[in-house]
N, CA and C of each residue as an Amber inpcrd file, in Angstrom:
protein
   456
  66.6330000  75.2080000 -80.0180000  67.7750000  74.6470000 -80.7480000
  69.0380000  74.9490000 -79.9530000  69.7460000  73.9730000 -79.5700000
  70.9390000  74.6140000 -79.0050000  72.0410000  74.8720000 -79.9450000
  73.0100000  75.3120000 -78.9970000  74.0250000  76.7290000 -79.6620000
  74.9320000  76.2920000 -80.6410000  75.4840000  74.8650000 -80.5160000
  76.1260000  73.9690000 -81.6550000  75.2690000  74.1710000 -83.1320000
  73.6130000  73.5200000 -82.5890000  72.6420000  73.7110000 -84.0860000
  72.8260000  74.8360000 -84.4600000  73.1780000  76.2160000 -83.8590000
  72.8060000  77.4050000 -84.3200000  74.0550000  77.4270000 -85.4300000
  75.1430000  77.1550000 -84.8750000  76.6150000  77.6480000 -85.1280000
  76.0560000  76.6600000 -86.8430000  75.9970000  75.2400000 -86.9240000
  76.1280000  74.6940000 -88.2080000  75.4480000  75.0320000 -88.9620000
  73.8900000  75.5300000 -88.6760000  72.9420000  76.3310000 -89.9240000
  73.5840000  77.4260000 -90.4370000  74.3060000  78.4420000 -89.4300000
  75.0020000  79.4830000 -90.0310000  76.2410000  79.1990000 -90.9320000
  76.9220000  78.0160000 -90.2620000  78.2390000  77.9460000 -91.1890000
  77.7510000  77.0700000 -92.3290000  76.7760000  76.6450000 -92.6470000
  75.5080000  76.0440000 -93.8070000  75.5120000  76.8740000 -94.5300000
  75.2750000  78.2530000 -94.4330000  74.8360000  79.0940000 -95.0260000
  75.6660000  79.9530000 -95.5120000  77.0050000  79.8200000 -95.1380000
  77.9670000  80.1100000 -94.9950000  78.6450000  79.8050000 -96.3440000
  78.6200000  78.1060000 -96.6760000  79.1580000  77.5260000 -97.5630000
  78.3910000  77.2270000 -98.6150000  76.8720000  77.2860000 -98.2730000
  76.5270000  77.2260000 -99.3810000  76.2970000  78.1660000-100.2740000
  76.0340000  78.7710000 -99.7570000  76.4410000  80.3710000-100.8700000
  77.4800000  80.3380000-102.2800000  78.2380000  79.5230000-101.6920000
  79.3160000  79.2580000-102.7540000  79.0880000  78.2510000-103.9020000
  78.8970000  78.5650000-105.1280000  79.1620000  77.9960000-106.1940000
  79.0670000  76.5190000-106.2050000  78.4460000  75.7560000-106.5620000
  78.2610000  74.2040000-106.7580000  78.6400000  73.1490000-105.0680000
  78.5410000  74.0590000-104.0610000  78.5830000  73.6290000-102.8850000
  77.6240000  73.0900000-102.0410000  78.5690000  71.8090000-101.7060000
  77.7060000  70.7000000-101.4100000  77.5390000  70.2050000 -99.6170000
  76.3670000  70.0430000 -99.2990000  76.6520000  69.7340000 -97.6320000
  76.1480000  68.2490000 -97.7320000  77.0840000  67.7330000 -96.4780000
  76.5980000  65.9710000 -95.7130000  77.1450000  65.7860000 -94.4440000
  75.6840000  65.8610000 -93.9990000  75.4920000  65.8140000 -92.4620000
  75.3370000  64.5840000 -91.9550000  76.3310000  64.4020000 -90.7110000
  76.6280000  63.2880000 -90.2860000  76.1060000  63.5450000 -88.5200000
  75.3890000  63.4630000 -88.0260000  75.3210000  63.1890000 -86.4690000
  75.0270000  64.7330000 -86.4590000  76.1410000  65.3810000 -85.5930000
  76.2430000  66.7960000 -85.3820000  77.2650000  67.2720000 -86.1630000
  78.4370000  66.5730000 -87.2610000  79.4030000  66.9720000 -87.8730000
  78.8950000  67.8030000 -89.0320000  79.0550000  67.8830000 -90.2850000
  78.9920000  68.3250000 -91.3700000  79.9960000  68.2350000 -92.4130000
  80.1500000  68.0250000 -93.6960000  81.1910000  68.3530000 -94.3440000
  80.6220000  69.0070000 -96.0290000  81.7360000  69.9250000 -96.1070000
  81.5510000  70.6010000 -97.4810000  82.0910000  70.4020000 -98.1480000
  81.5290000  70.2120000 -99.3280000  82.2490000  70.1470000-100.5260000
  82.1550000  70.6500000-102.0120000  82.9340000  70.8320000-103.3120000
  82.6950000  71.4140000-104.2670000  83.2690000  70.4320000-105.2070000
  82.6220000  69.8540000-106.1740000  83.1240000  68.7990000-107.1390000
  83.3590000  67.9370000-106.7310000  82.9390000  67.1190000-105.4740000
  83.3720000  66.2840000-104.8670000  84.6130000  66.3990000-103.9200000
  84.8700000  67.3240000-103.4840000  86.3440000  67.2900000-103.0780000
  86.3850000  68.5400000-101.8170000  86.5320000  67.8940000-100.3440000
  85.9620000  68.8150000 -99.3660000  86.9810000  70.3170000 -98.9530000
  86.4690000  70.9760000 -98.5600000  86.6360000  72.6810000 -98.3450000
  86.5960000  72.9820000 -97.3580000  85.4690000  72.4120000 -96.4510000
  85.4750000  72.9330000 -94.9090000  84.5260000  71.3160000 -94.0720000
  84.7170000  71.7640000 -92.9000000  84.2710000  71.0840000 -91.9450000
  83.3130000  71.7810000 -91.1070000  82.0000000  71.3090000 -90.6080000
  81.9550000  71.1790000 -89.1960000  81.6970000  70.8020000 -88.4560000
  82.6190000  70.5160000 -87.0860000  83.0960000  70.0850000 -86.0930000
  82.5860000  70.3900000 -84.8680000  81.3300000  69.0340000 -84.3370000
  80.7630000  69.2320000 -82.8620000  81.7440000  68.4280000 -81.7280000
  82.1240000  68.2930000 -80.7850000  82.9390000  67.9350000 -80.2400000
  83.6000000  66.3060000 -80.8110000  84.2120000  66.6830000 -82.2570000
  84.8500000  65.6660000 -82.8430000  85.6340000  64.9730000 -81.8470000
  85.6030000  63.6790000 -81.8750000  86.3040000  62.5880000 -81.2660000
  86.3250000  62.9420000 -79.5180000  85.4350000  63.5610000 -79.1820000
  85.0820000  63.7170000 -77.6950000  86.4570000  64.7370000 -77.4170000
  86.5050000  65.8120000 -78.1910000  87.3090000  66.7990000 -78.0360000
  86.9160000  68.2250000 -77.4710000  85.7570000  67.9610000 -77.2360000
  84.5590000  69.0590000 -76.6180000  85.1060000  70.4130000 -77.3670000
  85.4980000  70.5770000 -78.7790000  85.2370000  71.5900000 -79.9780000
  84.4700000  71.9470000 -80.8520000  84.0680000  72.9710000 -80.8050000
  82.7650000  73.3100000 -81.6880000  83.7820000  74.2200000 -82.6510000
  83.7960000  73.9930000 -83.9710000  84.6720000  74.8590000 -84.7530000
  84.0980000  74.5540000 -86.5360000  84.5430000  75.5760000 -87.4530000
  85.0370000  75.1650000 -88.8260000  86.0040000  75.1590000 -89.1370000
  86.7860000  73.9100000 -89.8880000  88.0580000  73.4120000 -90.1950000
  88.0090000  73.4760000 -91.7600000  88.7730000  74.2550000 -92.3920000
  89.5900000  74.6350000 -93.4520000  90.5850000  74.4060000 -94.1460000
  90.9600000  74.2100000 -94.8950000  91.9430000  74.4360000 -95.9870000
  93.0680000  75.7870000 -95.7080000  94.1970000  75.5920000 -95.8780000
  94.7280000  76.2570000 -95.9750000  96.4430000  76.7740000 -96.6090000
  97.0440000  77.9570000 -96.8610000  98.2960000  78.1670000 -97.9370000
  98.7010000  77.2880000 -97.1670000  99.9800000  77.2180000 -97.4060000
 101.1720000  76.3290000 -96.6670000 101.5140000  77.2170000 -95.6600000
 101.9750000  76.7870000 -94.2350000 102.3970000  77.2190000 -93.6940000
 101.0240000  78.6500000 -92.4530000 100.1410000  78.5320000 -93.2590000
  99.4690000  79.3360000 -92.7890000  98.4150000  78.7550000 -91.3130000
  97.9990000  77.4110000 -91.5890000  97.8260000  77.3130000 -90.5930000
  98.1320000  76.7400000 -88.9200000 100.0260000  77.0080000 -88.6920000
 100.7990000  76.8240000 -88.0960000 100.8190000  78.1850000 -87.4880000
 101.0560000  79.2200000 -88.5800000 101.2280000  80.6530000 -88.0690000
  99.8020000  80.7350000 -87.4320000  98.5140000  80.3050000 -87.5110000
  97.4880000  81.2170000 -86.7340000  97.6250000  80.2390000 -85.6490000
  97.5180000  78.9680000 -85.5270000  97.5250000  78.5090000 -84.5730000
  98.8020000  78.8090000 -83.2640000  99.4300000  79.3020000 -83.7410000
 100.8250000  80.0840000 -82.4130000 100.1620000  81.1150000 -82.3280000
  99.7270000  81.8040000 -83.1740000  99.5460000  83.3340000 -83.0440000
  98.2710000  83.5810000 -81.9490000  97.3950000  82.7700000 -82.3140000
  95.8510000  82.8200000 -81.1120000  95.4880000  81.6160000 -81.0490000
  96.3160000  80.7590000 -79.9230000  96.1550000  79.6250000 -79.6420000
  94.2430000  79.5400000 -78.7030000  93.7840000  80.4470000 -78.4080000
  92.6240000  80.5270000 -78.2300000  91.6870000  80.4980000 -78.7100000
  91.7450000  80.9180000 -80.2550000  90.6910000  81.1100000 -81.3440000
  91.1250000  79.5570000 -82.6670000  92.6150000  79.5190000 -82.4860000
  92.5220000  78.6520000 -83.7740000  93.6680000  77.3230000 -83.2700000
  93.4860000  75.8240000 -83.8940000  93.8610000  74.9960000 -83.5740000
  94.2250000  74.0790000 -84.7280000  95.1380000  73.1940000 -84.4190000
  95.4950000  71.9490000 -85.2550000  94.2720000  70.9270000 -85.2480000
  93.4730000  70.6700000 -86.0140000  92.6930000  69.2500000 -85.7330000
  93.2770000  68.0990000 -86.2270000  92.5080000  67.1930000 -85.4830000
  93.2060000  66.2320000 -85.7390000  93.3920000  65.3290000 -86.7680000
  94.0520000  64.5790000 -87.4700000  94.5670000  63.9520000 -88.7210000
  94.6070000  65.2030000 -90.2320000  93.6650000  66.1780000 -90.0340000
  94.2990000  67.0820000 -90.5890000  94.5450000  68.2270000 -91.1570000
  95.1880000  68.1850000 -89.6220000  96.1620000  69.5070000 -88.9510000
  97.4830000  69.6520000 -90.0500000  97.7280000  68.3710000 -89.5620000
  98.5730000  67.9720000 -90.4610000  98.9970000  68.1000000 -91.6360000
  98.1470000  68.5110000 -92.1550000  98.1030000  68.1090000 -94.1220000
  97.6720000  69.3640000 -94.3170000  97.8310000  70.9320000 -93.7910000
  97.1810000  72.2490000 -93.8670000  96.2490000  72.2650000 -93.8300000
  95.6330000  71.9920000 -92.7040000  94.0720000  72.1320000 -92.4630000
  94.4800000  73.3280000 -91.3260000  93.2250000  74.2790000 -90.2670000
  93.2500000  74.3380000 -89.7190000  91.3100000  74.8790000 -88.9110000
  91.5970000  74.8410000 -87.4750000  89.9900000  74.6660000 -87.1460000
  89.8160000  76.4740000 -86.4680000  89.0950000  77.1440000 -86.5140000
  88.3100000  78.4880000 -86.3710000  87.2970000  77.6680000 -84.9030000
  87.5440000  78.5250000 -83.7260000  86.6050000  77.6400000 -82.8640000
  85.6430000  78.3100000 -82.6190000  84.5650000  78.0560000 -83.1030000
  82.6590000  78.6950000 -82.5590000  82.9200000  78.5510000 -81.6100000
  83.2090000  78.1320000 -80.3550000  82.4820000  77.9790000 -79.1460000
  83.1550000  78.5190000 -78.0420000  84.0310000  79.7550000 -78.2700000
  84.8710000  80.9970000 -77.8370000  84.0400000  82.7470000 -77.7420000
  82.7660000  82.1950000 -77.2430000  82.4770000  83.7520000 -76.8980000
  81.6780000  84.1400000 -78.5580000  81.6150000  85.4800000 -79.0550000
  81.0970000  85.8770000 -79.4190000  81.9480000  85.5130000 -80.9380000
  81.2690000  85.0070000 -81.9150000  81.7280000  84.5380000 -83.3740000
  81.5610000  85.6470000 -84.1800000  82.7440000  85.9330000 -85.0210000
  83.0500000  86.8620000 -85.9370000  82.5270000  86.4970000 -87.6410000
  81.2200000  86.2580000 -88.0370000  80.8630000  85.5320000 -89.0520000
  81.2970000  86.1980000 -90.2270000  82.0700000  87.6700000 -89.7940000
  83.0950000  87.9740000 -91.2340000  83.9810000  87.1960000 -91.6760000
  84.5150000  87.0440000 -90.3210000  85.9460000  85.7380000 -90.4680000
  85.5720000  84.4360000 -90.5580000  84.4310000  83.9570000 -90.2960000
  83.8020000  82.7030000 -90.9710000  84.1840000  82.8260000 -92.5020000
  83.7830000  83.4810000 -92.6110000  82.5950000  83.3190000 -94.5950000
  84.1500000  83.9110000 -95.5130000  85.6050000  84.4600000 -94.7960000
  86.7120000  84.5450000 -95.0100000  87.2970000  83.8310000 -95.0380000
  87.2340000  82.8880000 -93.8650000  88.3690000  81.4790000 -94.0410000
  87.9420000  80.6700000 -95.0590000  86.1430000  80.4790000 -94.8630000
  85.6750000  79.2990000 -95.9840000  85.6610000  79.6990000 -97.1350000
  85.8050000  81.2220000 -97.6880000  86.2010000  81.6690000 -98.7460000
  87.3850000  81.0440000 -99.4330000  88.4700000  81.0970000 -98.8660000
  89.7920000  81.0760000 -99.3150000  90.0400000  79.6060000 -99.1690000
  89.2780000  78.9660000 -98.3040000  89.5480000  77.4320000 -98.8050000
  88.9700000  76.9780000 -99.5370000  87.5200000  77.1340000-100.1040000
  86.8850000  77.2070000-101.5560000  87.5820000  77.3560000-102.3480000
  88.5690000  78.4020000-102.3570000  88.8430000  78.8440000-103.2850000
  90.7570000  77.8200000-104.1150000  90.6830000  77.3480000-102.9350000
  91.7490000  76.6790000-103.1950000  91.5930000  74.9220000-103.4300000
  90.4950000  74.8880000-103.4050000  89.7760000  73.6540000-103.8810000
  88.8950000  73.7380000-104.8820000  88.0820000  74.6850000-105.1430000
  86.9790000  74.5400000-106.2590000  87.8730000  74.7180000-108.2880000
  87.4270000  74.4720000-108.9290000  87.8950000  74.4610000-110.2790000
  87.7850000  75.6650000-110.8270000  88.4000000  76.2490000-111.7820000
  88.4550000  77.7750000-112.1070000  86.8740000  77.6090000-112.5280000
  86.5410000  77.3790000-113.1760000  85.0120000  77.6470000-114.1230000
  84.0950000  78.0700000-112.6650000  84.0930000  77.2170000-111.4530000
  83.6260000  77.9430000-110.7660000  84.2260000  79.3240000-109.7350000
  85.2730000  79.3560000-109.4760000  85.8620000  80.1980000-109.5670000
  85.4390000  82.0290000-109.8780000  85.3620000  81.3620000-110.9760000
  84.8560000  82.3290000-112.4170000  83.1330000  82.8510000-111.9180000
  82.7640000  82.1290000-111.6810000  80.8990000  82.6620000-110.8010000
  81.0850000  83.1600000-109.6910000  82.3810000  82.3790000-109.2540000
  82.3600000  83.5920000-107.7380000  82.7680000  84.5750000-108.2850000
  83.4260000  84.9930000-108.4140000  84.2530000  86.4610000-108.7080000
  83.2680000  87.4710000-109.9950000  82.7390000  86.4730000-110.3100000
  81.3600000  87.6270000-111.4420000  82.2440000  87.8750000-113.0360000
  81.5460000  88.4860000-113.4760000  81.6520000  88.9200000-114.3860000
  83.0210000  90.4150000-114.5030000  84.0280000  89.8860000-114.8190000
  85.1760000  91.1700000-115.1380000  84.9330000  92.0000000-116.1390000
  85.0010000  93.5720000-115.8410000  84.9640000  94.4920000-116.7210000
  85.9470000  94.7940000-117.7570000  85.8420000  95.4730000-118.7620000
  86.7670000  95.2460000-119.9280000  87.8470000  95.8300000-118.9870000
  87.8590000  96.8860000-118.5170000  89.5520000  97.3690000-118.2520000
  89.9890000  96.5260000-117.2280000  88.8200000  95.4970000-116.1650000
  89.9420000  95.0740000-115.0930000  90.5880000  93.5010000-116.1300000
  89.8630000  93.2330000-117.4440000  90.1300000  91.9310000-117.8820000
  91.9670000  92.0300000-118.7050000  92.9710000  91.5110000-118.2220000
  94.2390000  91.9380000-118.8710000  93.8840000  91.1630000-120.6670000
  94.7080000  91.8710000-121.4040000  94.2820000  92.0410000-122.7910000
  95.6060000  90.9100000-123.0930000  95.2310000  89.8280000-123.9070000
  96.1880000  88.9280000-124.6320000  96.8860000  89.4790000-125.8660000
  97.4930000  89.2960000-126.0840000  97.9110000  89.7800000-127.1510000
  98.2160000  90.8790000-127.5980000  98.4340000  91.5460000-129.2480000
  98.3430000  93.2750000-129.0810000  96.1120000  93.9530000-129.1390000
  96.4400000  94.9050000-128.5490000  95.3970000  95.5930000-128.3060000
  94.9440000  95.4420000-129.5070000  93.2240000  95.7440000-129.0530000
  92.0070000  95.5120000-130.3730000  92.3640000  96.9370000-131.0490000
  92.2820000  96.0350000-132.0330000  92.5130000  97.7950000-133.1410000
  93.7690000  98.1800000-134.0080000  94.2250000  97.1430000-133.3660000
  96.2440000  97.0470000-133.7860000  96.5110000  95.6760000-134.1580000
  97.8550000  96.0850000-134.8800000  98.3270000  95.1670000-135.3600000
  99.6320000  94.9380000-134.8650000  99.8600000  93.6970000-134.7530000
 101.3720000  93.4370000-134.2160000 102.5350000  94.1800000-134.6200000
 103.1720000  94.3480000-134.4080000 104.5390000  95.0340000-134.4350000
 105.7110000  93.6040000-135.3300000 106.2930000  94.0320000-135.8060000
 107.3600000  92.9780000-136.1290000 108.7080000  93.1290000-135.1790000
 109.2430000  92.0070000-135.2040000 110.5430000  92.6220000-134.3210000
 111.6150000  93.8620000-135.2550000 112.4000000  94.2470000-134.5610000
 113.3040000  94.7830000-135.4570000 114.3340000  94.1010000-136.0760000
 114.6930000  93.8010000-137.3020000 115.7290000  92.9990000-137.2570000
 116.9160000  93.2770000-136.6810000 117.8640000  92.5080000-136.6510000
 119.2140000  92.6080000-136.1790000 120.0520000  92.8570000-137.0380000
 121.1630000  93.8850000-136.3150000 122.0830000  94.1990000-137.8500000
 123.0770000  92.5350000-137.6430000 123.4460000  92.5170000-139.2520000
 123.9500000  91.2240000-139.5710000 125.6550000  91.4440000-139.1870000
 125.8860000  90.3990000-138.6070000 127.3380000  90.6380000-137.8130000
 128.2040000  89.8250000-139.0840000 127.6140000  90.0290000-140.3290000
 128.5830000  88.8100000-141.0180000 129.5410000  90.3640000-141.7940000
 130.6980000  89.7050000-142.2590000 131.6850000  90.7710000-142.0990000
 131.6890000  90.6960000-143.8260000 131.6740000  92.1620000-144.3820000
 131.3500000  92.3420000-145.9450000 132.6330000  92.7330000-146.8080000
């Protein structure tokens, strides 16, 4: 299998791990998605760009800052670069599959719907869950009234 096949089974495995995540394989490309609505890419030398990478989702502004910051590891792709995407390149030496399964984390996460959401992150324990309202066991408080400014 060559080293492209290797890179997309892993970043396969990568994404599918995640919650209602969906793969469609095109040639040597790939694309992911969750509810219909894509999360990551991957990218065999898209448009004869000789890049092997996964392309992401990302905050605003964030993937401008990595791409200055390690113009070696991360890039604008093309049509969209543009629109906060940015590409992680496999085919730079030795792949960091922490920082894989990190980027496609956080762009999951900014695409998928809370309910799934909610399966990634598991089940919250009572103290980390913040409490609505007044605490179980109590009863609301009333306000205090205000003294009356009307003149007697």
């Amino acid at each position: 299998m060559k080293k492209s096949g290797t890179n997309l089974q892993r970043v396969s495995d990568v994404c599918l791990e995640l919650p209602g995540a969906e793969r469609t394989v095109s040639g040597s490309h790939a694309t992911f998605r969750v509810r219909s609505k894509v999360f990551a890419y991957f990218l065999d030398d898209h448009h004869g760009d000789g890049i092997v990478s996964v392309c992401v989702k990302s905050e605003l502004g964030e993937n401008v800052d990595r791409t200055r910051r390690d113009p070696e590891r991360y890039y604008l792709p093309a049509y969209i670069g543009p629109r906060g995407w940015f590409g992680l390149r496999l085919d730079r030496g030795r792949v960091d599959w922490r920082e894989v399964a990190n980027v496609v984390e956080r762009s999951y996460r900014l695409t998928a719907p809370k309910t799934l959401l909610a399966k990634l992150d598991g089940p919250r324990t009572a103290a980390a869950t913040p409490l609505r309202g007044p605490a179980a066991g109590t009863t609301p408080r009333s306000r205090p009234r205000r003294a009356s400014s009307r003149v007697k």
